[in-house]
C-alpha positions in Angstrom: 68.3 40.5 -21.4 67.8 44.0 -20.6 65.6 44.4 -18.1 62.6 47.3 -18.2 63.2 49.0 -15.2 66.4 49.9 -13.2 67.3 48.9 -9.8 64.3 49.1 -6.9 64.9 49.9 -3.5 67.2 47.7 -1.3 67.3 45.0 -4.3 71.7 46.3 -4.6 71.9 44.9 -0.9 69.5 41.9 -0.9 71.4 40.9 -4.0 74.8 41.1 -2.2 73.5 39.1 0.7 72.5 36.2 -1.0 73.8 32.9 -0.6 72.1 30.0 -1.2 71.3 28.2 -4.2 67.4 28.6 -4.9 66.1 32.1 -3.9 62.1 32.6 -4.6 61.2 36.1 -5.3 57.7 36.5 -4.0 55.0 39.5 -4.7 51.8 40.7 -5.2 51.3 41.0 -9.1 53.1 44.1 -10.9 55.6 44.7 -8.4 58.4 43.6 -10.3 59.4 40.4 -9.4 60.6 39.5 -13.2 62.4 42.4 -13.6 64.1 41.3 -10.3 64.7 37.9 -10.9 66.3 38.7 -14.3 69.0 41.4 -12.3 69.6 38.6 -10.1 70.2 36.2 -12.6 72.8 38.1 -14.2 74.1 39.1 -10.9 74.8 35.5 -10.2 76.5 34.7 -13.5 78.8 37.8 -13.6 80.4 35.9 -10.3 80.8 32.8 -12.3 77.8 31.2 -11.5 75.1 29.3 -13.9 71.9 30.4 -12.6 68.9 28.9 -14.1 65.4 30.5 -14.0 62.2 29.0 -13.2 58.7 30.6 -13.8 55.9 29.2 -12.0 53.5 32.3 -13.2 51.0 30.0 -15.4 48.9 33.5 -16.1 52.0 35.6 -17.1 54.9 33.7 -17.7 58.5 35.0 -17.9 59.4 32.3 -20.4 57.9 29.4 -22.2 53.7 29.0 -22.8 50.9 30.5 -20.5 49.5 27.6 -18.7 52.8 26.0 -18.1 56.0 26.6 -15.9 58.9 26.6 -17.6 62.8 26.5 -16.6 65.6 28.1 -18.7 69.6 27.2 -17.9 71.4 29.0 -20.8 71.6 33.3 -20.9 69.6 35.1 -21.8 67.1 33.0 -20.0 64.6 33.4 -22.8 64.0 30.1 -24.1 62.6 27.3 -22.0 64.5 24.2 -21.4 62.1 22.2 -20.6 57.9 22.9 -19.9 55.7 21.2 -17.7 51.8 21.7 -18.7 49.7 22.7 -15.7 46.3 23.6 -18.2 45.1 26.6 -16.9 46.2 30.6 -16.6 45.5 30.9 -13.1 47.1 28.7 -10.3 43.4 28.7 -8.4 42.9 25.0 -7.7 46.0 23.7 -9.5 48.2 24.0 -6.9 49.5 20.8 -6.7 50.9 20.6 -10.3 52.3 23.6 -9.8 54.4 23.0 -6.8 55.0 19.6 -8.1 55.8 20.6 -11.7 58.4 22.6 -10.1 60.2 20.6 -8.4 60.2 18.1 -11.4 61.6 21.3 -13.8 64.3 22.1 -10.6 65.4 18.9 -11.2 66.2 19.5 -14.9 67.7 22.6 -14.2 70.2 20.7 -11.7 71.0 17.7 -14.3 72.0 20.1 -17.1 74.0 21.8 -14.8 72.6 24.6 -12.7 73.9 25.6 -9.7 71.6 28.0 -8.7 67.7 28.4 -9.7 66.3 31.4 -9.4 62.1 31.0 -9.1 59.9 33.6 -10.5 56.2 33.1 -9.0 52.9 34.4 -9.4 51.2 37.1 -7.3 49.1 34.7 -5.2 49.9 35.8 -1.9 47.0 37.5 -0.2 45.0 35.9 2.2 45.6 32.2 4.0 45.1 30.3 0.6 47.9 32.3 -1.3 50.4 32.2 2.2 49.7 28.6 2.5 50.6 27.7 -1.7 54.1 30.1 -1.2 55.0 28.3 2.0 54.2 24.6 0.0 56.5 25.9 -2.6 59.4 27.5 -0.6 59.6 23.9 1.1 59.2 21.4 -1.8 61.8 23.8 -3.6 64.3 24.2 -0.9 64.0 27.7 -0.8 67.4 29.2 1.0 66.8 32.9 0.3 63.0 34.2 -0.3 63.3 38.1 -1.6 59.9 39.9 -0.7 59.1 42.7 -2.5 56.1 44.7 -0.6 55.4 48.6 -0.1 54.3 48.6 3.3 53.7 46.1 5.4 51.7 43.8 3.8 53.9 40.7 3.7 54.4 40.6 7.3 52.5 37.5 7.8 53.9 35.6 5.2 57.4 36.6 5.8 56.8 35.3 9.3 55.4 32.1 8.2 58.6 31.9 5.5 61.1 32.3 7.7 62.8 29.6 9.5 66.7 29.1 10.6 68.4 27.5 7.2 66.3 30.3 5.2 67.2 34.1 4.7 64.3 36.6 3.9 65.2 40.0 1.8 62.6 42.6 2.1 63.1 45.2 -0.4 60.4 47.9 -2.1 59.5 47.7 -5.6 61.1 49.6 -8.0 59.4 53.0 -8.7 58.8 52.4 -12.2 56.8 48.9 -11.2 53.1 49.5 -12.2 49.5 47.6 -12.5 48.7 46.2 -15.6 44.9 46.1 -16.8 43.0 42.8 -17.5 43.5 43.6 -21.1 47.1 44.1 -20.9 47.1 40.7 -19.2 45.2 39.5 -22.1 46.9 40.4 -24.5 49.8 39.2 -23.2 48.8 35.6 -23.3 47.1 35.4 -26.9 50.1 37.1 -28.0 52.3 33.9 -26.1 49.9 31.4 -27.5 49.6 32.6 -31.3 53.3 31.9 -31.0 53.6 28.7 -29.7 50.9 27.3 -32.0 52.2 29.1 -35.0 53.7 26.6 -37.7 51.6 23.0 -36.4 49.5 21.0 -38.0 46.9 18.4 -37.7 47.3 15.3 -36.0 45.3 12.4 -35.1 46.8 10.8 -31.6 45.0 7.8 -30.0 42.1 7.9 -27.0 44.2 5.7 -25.2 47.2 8.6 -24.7 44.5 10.9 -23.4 45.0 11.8 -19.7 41.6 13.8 -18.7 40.2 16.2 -16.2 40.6 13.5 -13.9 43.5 12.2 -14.1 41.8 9.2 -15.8 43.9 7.7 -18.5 42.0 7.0 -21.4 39.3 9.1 -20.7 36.3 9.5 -23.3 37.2 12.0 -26.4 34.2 14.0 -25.5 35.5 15.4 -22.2 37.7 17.5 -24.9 35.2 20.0 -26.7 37.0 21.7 -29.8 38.9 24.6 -28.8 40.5 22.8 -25.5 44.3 23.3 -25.1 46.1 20.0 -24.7 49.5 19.7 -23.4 51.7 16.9 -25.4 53.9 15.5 -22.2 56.7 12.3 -22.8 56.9 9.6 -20.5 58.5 11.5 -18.1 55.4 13.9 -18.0 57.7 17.1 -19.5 55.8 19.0 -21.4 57.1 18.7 -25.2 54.5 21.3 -26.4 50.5 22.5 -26.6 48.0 21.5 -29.6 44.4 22.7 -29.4 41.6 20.4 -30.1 39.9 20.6 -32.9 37.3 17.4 -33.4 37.6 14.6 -30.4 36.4 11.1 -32.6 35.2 8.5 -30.5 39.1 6.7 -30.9 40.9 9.5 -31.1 41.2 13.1 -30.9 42.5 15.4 -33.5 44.6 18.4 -32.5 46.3 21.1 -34.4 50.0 21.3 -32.8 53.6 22.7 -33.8 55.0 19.7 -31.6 57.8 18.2 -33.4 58.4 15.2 -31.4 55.4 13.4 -31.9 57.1 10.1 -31.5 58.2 10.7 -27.8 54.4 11.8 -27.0 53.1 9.4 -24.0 49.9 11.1 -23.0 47.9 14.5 -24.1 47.2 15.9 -20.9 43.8 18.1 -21.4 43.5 21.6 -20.0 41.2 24.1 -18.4 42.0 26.9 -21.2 39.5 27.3 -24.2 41.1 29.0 -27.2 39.4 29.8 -30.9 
């Protein structure tokens, strides 16, 4: 778990001033907020703690698939506990399964024995849109410490809106080795993330009636799922137990190529927004 980049600005004291049990770290993108939340976590367990992370960043996640959120309880904090399939890379206009996948996977985290979650989010804060989804988040999640990580003063609005009496706000810098990643790099990133958790399936035929569609219709008609859409494979309790992709949608069923191992416990295929080869 050793993180990229050393210590930023102020995070030494924001760390030591933390005391609640789910802290947010909030940013613009490539400021560093998974290199923080990582310190963090380890900060927490060297005092005996069991910290669990959660990533909400559906575009570049710190663990798990692109186009889901995932929590991990266990160190290193590398492999996902449990998913929940949101369907899309971006969390423009799928802010609701986002916040509400959250709370669902903060809920996991707490049952196998967290007691602290540490949330690594997305850089959607600009503007009234992205201060409205982080203040919609900080509350469903119970946010008791939100660390912002801004240069200047660009934050200042959302800080104001975050803040409120049973919450603490840590402003620190971002660390000086933090830099912007191109859209390739970005990219890259998430073919590389999906080649690996497709790698290994095979191809399976599951029934129209599991198919939950763009919206929100179960049973929805097999051609609302062109080949090439990703699919999340969710049990009954909507968890996310991994991704196919779609390669022929039959008039009863569709057929999907997917590593998923517990094809038993599948209770719907959830479609998504992403279109892979």
């Amino acid at each position: 778990m050793a993180p990229a980049i050393a210590l930023g600005p102020g995070w030494d004291a924001a760390f030591e001033r933390i005391a609640g049990d789910v802290v947010l770290v909030v940013g613009a993108a490539d400021t560093g907020k998974t290199h923080l939340a990582r310190l963090l976590l380890a900060r927490l367990a060297g005092r005996g703690g069991r910290p669990a992370l959660l990533g909400t960043d559906v575009g570049q996640p710190p663990i798990g698939a692109p186009a889901c959120l995932a929590v991990a309880v266990d160190p290193p904090w590398e492999r996902a506990t449990a998913s929940w399939f949101v369907g899309a890379v971006t969390p423009a206009r799928h802010l609701l399964p986002i916040v509400g996948g959250g709370v669902a996977l903060a809920q996991v985290a707490r049952e196998a024995g967290a007691d602290a979650l540490v949330v690594d989010t997305d850089g959607l804060v600009a503007g009234g849109f992205g201060r409205a989804f982080r203040y919609h988040q900080a509350l469903a999640l119970g946010a008791t410490d939100v660390v912002v990580l801004e240069r200047g003063g660009e934050m200042a609005a959302l800080r104001a809106l975050l803040a409120r009496p049973d919450r603490t706000i840590h402003r620190v810098r971002p660390a000086d080795a933090a830099h912007a990643r191109s859209r390739e790099t970005r990219r890259a990133f998430r073919e590389e993330r999906f080649a690996a958790h497709l790698a290994g399936g095979r191809t399976v035929a599951l029934r129209r009636a599991r198919l939950l569609g763009p919206e929100w219709t179960p049973d929805a008609p097999a051609a609302e799922a062109p080949p090439g859409t990703l699919v999340g494979l969710l049990d009954a309790s909507h968890l996310c137990l991994g991704l196919g992709v779609v390669l022929d949608a039959r008039p009863d069923a569709l057929v999907v190529h997917t590593p998923c191992a517990a094809l038993d416990r599948v209770a719907w295929v959830r479609l998504g927004d992403v279109r892979l080869p």
